[in-house]
N, CA, C and O atoms as a Tinker XYZ file with bonds, in Angstrom:
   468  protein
     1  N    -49.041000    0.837000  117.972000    73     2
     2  CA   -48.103000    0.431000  116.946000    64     1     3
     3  C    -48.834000    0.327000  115.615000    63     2     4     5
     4  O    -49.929000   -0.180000  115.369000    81     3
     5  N    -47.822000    1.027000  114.694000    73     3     6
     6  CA   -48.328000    0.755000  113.170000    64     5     7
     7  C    -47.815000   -0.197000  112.368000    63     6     8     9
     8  O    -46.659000    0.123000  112.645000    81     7
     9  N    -47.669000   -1.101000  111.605000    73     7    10
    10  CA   -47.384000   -1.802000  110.544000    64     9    11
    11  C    -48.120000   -1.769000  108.818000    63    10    12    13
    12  O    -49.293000   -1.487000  108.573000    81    11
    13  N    -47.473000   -1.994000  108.200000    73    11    14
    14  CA   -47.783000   -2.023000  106.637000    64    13    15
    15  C    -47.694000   -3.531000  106.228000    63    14    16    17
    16  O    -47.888000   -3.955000  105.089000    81    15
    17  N    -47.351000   -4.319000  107.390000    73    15    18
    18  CA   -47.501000   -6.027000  107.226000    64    17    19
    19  C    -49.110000   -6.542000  108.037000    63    18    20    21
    20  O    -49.379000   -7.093000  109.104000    81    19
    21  N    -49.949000   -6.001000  106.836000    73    19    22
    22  CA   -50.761000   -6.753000  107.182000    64    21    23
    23  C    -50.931000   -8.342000  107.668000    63    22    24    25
    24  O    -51.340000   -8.752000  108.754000    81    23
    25  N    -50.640000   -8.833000  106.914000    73    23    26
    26  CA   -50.422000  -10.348000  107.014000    64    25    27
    27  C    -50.562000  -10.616000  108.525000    63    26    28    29
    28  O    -51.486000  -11.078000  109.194000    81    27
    29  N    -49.252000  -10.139000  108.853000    73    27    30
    30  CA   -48.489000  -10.484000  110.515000    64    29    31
    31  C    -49.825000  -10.585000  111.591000    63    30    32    33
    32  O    -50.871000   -9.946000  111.480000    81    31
    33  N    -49.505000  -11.512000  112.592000    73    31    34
    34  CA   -50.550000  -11.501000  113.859000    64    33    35
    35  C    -49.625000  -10.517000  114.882000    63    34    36    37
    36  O    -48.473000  -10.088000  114.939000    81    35
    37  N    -50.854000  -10.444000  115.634000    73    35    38
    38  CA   -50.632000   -9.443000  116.456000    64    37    39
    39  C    -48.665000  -10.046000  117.376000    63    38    40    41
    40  O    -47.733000   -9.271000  117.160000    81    39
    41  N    -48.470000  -10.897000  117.953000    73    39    42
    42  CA   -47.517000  -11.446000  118.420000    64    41    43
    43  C    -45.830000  -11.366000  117.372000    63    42    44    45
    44  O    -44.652000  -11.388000  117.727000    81    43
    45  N    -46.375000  -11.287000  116.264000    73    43    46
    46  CA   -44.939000  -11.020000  115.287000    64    45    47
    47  C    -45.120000   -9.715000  114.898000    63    46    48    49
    48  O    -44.262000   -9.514000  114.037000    81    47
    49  N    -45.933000   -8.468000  115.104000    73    47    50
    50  CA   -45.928000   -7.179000  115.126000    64    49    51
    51  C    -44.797000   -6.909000  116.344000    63    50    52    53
    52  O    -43.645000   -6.522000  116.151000    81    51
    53  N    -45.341000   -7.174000  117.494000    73    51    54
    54  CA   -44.847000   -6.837000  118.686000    64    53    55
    55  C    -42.787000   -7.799000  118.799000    63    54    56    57
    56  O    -41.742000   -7.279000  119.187000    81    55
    57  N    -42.978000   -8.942000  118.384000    73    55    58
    58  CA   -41.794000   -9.581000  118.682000    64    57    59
    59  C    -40.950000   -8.517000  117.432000    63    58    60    61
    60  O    -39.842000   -8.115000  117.787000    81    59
    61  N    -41.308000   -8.194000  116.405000    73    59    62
    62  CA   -40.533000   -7.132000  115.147000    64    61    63
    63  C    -40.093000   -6.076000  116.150000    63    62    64    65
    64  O    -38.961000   -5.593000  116.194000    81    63
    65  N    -40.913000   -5.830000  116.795000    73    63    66
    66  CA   -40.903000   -3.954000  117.454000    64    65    67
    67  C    -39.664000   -4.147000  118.183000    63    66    68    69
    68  O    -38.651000   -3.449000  118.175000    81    67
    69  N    -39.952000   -5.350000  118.893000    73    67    70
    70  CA   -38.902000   -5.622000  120.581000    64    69    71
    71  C    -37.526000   -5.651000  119.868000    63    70    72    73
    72  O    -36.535000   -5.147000  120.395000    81    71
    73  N    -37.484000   -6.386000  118.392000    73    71    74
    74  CA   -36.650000   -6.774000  117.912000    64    73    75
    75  C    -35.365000   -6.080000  117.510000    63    74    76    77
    76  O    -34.220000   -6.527000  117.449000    81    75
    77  N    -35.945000   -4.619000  117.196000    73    75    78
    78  CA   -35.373000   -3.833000  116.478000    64    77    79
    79  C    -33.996000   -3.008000  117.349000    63    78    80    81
    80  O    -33.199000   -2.294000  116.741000    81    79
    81  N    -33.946000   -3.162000  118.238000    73    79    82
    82  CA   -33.126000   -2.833000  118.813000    64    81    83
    83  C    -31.539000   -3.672000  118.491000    63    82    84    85
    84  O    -30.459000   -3.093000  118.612000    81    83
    85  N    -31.682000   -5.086000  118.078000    73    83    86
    86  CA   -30.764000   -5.460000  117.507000    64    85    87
    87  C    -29.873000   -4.332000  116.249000    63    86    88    89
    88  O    -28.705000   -3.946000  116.290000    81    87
    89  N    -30.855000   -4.065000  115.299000    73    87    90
    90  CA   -30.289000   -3.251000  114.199000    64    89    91
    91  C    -30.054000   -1.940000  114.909000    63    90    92    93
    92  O    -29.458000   -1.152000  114.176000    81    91
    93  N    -30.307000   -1.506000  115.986000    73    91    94
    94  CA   -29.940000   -0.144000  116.130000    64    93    95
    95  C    -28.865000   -0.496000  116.625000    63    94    96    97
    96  O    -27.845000    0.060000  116.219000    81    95
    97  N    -28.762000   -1.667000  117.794000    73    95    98
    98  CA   -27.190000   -1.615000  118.045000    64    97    99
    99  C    -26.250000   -2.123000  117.132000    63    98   100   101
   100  O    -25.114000   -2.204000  117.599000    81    99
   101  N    -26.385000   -2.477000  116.002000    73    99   102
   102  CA   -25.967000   -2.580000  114.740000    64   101   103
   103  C    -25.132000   -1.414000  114.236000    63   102   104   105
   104  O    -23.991000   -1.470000  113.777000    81   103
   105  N    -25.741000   -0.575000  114.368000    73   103   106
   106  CA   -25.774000    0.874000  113.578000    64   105   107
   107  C    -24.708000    1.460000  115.123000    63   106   108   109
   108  O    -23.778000    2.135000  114.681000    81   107
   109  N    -24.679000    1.420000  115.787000    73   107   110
   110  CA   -24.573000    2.063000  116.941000    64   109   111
   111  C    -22.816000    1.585000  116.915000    63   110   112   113
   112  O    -21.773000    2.202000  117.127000    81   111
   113  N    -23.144000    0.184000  116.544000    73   111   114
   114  CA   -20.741000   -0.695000  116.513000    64   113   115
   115  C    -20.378000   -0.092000  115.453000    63   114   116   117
   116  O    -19.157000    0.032000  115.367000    81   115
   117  N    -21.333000    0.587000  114.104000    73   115   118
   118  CA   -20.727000    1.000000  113.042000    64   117   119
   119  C    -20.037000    2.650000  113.238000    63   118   120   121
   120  O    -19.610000    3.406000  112.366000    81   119
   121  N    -20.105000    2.795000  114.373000    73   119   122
   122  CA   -20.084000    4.342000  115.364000    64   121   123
   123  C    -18.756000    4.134000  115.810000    63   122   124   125
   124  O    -17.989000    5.057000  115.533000    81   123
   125  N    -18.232000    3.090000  116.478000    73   123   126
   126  CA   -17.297000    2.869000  117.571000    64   125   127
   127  C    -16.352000    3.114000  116.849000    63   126   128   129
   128  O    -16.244000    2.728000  115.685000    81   127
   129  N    -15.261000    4.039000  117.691000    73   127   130
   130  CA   -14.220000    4.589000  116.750000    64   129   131
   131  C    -12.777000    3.675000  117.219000    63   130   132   133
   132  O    -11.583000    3.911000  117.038000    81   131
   133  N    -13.761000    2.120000  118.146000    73   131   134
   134  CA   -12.189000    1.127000  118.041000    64   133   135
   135  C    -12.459000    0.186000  117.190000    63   134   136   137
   136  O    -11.527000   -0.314000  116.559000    81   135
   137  N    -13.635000   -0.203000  117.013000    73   135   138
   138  CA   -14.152000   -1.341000  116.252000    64   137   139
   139  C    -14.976000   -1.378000  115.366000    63   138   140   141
   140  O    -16.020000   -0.869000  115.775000    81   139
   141  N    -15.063000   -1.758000  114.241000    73   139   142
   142  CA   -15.894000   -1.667000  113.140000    64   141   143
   143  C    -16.310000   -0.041000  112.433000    63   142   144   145
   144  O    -17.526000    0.028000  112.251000    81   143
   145  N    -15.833000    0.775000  112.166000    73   143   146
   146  CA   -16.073000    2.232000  112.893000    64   145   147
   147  C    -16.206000    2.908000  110.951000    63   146   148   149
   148  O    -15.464000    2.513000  110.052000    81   147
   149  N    -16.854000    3.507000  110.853000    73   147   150
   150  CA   -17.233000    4.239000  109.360000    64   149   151
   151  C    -16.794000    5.014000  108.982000    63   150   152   153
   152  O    -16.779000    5.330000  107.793000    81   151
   153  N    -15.954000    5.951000  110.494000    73   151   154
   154  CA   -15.674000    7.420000  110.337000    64   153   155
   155  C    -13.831000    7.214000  111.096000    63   154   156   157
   156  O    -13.484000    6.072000  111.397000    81   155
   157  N    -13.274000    7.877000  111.221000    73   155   158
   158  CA   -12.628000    8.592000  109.547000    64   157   159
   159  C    -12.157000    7.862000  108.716000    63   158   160   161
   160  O    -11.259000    7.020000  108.742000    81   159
   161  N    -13.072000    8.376000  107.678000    73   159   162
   162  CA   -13.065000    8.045000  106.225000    64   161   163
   163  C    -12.109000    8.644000  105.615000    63   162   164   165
   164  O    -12.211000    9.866000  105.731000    81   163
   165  N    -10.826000    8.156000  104.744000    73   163   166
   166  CA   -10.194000    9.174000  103.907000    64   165   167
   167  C    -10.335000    8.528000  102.576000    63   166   168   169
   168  O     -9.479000    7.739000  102.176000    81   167
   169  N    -11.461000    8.858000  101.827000    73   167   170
   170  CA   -11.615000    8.954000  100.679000    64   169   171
   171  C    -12.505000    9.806000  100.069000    63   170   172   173
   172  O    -13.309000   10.437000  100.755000    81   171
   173  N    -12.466000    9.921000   98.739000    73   171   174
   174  CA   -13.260000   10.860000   98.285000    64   173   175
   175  C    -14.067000   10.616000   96.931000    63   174   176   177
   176  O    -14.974000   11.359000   96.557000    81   175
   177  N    -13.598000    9.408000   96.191000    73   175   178
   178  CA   -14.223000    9.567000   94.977000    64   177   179
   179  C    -15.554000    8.657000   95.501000    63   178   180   181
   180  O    -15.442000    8.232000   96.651000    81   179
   181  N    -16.387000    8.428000   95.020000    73   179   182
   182  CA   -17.780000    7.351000   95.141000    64   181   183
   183  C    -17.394000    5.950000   95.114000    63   182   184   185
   184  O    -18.126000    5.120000   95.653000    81   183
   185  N    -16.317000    5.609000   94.540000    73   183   186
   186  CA   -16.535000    4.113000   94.251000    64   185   187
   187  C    -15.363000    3.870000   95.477000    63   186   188   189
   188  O    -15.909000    3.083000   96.249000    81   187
   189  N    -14.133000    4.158000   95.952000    73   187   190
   190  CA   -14.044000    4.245000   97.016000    64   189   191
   191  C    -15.291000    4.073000   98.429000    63   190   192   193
   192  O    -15.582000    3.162000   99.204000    81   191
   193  N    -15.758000    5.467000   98.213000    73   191   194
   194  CA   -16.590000    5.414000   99.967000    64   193   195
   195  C    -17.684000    4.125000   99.665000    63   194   196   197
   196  O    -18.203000    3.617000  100.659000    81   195
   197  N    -17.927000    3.763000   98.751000    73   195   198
   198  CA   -18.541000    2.651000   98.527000    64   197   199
   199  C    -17.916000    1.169000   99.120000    63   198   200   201
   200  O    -18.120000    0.278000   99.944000    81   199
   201  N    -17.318000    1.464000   98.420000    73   199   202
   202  CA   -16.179000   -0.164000   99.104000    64   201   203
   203  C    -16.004000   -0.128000  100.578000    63   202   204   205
   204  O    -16.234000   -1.027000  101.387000    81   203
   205  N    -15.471000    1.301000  100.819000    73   203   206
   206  CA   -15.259000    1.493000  102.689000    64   205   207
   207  C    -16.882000    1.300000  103.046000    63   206   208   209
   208  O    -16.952000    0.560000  104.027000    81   207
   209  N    -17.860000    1.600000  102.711000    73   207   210
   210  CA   -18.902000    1.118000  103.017000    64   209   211
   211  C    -19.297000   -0.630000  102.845000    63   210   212   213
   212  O    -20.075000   -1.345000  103.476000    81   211
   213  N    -18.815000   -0.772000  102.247000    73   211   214
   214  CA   -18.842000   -2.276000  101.761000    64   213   215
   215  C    -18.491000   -3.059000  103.270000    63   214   216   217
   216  O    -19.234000   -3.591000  104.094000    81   215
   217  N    -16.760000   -2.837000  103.212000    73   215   218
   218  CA   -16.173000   -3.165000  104.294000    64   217   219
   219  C    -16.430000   -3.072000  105.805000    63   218   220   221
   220  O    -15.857000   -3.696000  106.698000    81   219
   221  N    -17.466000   -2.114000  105.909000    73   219   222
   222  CA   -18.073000   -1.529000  107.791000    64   221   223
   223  C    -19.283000   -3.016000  107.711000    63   222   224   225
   224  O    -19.396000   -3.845000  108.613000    81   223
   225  N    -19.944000   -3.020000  106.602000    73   223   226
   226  CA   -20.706000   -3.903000  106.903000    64   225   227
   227  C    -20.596000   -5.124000  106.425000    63   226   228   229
   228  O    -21.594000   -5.796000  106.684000    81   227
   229  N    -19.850000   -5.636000  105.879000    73   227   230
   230  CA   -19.105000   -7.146000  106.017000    64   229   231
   231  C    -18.528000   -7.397000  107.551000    63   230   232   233
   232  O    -18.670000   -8.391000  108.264000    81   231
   233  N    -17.988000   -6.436000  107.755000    73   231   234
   234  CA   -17.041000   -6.280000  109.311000    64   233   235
   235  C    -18.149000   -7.080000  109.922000    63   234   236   237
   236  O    -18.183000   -8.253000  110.295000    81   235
   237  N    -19.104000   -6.068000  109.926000    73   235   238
   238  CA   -20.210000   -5.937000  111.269000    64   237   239
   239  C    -20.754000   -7.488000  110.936000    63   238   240   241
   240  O    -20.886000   -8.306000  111.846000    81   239
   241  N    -21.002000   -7.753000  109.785000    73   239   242
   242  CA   -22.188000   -9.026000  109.575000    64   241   243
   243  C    -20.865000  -10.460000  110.171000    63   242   244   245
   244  O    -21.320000  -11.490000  110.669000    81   243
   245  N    -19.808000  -10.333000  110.061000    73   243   246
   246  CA   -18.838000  -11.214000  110.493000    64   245   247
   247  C    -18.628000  -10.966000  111.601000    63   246   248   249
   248  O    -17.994000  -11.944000  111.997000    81   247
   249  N    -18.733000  -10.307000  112.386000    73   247   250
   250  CA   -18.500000   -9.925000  113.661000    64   249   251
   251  C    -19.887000  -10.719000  114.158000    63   250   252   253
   252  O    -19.945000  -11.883000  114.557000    81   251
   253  N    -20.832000   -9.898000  114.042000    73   251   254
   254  CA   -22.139000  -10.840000  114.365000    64   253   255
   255  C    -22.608000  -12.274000  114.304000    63   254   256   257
   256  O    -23.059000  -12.960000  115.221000    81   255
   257  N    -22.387000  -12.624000  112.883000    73   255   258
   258  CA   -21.921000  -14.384000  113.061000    64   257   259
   259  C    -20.800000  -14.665000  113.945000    63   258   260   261
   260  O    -20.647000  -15.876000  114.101000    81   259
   261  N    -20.246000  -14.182000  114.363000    73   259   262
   262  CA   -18.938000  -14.742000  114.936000    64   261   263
   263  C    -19.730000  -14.689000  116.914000    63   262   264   265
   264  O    -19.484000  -15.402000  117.887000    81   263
   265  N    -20.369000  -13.894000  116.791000    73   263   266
   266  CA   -20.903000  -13.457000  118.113000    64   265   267
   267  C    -21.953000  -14.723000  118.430000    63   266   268   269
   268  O    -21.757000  -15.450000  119.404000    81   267
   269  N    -23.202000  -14.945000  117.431000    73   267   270
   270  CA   -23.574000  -15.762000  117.215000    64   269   271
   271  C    -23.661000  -17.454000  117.959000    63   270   272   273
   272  O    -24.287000  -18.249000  118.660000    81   271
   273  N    -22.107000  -17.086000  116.875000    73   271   274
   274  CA   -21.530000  -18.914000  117.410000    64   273   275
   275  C    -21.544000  -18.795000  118.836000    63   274   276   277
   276  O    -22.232000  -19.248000  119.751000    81   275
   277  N    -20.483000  -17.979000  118.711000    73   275   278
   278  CA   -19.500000  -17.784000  120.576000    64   277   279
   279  C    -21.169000  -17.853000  121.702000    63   278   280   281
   280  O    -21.070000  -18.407000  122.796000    81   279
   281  N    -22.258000  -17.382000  121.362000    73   279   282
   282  CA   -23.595000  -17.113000  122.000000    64   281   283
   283  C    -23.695000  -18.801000  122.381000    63   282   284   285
   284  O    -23.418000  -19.365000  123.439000    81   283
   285  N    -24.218000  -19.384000  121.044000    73   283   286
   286  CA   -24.112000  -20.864000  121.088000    64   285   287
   287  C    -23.399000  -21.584000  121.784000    63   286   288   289
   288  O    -24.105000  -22.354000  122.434000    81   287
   289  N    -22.182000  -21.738000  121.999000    73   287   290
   290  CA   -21.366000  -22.077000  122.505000    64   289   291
   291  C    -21.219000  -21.975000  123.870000    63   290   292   293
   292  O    -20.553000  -22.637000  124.666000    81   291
   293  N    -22.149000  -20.788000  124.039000    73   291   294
   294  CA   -22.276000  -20.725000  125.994000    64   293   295
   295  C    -21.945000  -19.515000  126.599000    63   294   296   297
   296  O    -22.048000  -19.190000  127.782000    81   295
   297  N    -21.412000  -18.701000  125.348000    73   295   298
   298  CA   -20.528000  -17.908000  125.984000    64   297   299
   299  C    -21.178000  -15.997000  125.638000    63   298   300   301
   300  O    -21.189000  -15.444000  124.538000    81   299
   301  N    -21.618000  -15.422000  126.923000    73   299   302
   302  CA   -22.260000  -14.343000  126.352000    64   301   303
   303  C    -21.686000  -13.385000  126.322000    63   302   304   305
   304  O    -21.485000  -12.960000  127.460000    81   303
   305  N    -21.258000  -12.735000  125.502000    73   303   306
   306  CA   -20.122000  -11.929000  125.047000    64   305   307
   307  C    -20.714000  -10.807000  124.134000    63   306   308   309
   308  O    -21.325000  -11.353000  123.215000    81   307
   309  N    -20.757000   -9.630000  124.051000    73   307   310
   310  CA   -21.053000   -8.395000  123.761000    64   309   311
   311  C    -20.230000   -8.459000  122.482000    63   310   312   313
   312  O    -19.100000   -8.923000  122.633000    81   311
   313  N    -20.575000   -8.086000  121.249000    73   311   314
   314  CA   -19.334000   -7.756000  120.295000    64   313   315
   315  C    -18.391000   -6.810000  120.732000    63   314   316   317
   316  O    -17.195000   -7.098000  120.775000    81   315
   317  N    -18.721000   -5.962000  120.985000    73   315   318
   318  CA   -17.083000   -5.603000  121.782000    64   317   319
   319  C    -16.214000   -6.289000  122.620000    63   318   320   321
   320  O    -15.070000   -6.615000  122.304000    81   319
   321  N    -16.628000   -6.459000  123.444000    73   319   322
   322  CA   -16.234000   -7.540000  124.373000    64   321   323
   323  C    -15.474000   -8.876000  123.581000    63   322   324   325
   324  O    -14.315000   -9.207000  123.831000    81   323
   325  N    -16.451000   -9.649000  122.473000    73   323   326
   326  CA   -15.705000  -10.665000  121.582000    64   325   327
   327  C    -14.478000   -9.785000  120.910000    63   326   328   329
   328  O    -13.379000  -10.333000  120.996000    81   327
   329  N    -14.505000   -8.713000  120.362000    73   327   330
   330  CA   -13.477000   -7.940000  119.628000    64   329   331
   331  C    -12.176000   -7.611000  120.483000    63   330   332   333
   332  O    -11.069000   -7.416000  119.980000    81   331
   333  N    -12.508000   -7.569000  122.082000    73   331   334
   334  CA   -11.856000   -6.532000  122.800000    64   333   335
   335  C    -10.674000   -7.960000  123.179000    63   334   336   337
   336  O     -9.463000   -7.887000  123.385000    81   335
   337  N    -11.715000   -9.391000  123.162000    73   335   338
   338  CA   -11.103000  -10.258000  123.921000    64   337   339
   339  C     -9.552000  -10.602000  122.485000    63   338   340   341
   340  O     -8.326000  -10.565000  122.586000    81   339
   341  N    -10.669000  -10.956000  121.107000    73   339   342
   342  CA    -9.995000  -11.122000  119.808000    64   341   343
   343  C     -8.748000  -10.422000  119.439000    63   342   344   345
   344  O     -7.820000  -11.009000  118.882000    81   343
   345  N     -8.710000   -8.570000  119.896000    73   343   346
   346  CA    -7.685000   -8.034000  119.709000    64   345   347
   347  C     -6.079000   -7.747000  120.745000    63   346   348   349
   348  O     -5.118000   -6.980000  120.678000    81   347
   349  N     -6.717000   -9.320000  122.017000    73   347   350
   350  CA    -5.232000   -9.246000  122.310000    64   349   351
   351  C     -4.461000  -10.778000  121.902000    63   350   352   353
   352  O     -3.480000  -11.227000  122.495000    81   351
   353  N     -5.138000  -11.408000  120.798000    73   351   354
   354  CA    -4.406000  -12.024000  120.181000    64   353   355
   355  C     -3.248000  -11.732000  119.101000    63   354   356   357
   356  O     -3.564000  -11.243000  118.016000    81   355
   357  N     -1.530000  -12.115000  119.484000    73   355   358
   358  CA    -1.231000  -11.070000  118.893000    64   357   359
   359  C      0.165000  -12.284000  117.969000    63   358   360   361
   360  O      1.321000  -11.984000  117.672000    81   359
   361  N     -0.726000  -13.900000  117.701000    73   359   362
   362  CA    -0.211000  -14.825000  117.452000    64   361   363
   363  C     -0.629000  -15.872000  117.164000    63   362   364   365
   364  O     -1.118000  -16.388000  118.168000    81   363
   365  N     -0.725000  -16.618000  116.141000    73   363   366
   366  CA    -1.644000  -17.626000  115.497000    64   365   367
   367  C     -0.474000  -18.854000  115.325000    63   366   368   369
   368  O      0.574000  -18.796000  114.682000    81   367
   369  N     -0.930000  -19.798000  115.990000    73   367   370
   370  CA    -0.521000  -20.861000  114.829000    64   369   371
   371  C     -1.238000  -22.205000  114.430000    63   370   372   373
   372  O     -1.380000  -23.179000  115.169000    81   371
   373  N     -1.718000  -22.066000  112.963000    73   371   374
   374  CA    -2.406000  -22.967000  112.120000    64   373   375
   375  C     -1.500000  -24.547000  112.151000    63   374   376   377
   376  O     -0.289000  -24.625000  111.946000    81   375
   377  N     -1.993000  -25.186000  112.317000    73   375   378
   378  CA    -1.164000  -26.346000  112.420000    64   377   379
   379  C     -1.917000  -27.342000  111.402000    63   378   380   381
   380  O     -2.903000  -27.878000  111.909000    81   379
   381  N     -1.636000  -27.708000  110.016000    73   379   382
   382  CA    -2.336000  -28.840000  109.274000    64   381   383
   383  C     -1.932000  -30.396000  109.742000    63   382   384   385
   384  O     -0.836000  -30.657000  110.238000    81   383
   385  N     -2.847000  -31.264000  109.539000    73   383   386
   386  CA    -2.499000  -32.674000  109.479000    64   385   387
   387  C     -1.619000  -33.039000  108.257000    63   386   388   389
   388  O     -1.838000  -32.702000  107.094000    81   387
   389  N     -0.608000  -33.768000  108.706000    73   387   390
   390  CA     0.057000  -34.345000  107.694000    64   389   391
   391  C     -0.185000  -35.317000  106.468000    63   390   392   393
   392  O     -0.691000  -36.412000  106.712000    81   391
   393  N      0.070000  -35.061000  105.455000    73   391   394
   394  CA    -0.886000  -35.851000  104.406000    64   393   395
   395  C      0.561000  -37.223000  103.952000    63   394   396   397
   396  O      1.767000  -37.020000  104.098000    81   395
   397  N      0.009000  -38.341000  103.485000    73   395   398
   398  CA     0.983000  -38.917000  103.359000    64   397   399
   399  C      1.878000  -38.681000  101.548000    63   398   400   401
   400  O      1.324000  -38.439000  100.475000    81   399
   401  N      3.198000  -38.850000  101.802000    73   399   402
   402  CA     3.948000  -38.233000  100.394000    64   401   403
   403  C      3.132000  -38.859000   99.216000    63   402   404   405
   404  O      2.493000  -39.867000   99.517000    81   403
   405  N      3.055000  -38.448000   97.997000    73   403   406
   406  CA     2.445000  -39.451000   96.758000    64   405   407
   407  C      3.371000  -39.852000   96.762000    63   406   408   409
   408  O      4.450000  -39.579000   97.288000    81   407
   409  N      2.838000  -40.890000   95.865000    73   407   410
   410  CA     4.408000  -42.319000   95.445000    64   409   411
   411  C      4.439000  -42.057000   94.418000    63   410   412   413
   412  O      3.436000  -42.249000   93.731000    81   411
   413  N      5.831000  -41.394000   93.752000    73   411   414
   414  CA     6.764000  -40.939000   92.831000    64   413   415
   415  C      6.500000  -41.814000   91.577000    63   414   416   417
   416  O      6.807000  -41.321000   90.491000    81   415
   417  N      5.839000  -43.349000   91.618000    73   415   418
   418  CA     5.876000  -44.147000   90.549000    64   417   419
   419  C      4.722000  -43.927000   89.861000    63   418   420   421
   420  O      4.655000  -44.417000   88.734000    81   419
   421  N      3.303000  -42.967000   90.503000    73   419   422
   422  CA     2.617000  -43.085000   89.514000    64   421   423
   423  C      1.762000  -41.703000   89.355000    63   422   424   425
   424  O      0.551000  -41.501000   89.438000    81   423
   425  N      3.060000  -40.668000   89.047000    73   423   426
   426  CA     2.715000  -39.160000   88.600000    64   425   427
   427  C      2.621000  -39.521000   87.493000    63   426   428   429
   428  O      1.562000  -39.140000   86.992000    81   427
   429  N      3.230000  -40.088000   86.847000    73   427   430
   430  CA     3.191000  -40.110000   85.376000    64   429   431
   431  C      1.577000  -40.728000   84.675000    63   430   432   433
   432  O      0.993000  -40.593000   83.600000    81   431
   433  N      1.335000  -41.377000   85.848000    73   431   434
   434  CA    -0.017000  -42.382000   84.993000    64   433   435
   435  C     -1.070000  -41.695000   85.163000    63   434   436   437
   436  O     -1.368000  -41.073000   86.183000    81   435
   437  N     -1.742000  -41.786000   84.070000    73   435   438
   438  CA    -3.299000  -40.982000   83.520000    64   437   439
   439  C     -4.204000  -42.418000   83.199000    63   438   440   441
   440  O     -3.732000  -43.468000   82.764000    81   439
   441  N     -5.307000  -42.211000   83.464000    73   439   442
   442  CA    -6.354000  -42.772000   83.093000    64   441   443
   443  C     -6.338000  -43.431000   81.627000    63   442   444   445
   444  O     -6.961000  -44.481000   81.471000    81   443
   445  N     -5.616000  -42.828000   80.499000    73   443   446
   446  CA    -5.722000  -42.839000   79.539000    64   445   447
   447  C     -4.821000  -43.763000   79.135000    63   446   448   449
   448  O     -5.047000  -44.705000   78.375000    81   447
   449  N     -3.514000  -43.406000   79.797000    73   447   450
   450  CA    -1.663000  -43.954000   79.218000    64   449   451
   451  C     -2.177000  -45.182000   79.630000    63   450   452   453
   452  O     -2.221000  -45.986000   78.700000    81   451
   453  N     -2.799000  -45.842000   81.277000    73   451   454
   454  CA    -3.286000  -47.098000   81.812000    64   453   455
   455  C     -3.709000  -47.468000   80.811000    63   454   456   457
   456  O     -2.934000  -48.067000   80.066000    81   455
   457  N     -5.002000  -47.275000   80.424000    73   455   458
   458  CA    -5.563000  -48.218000   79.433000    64   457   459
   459  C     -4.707000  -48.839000   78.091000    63   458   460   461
   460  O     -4.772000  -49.971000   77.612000    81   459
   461  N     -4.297000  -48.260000   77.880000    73   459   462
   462  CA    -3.581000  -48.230000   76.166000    64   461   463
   463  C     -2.156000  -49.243000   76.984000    63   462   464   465
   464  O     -1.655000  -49.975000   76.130000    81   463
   465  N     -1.595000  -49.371000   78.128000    73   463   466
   466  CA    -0.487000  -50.408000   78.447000    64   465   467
   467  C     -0.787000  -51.819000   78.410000    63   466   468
   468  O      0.091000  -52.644000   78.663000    81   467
């Protein structure tokens, strides 16, 4: 093995090398033509395929945090697999806590109008 990181000990040469297989399978979901996928592209000017480039790898880096957690959590799940499970959700519901009403008597009062009464 070669490196240009001198610095590095022999043990973070080798853990980099092992490592790299992460980014290839990186590169490899940006392939998949169900999930996260680069190709087909229908655009043509530069600042377009730029943005669609933008978008494959936001995908991927959110997908990966999302994998991440779910890892943490206990649960070992392949990004596809998290995607495959994610895309038969086909129904959300957000439910907020109820906040209590303001009291109608003191929209009117400012910091300012108080003082001067």
């Amino acid at each position: 093995m070669f490196t240009d990181n001198a610095a590095w000990s022999d043990q973070e040469i080798v853990l980099a090398y092992r490592s790299q297989y992460h980014i290839e399978d990186a590169f490899k979901q940006m392939k998949n033509p169900h999930f996260l996928h680069w190709s087909p592209m229908f655009h043509w000017t530069d600042s377009k395929i730029r943005v669609h480039a933008f978008y494959c790898v936001l995908a991927l880096m959110l997908s990966s945090m999302l994998q991440r957690e779910v890892w943490h959590k206990g649960e070992e799940l392949s990004i596809n697999r998290l995607l495959e499970e994610l895309g038969r959700i086909r129904e959300t519901l957000v439910i907020y806590p109820r906040r209590p009403p303001a009291d109608p008597t003191h929209l009117g009062d400012t910091p300012a109008s108080s003082a001067s009464d």
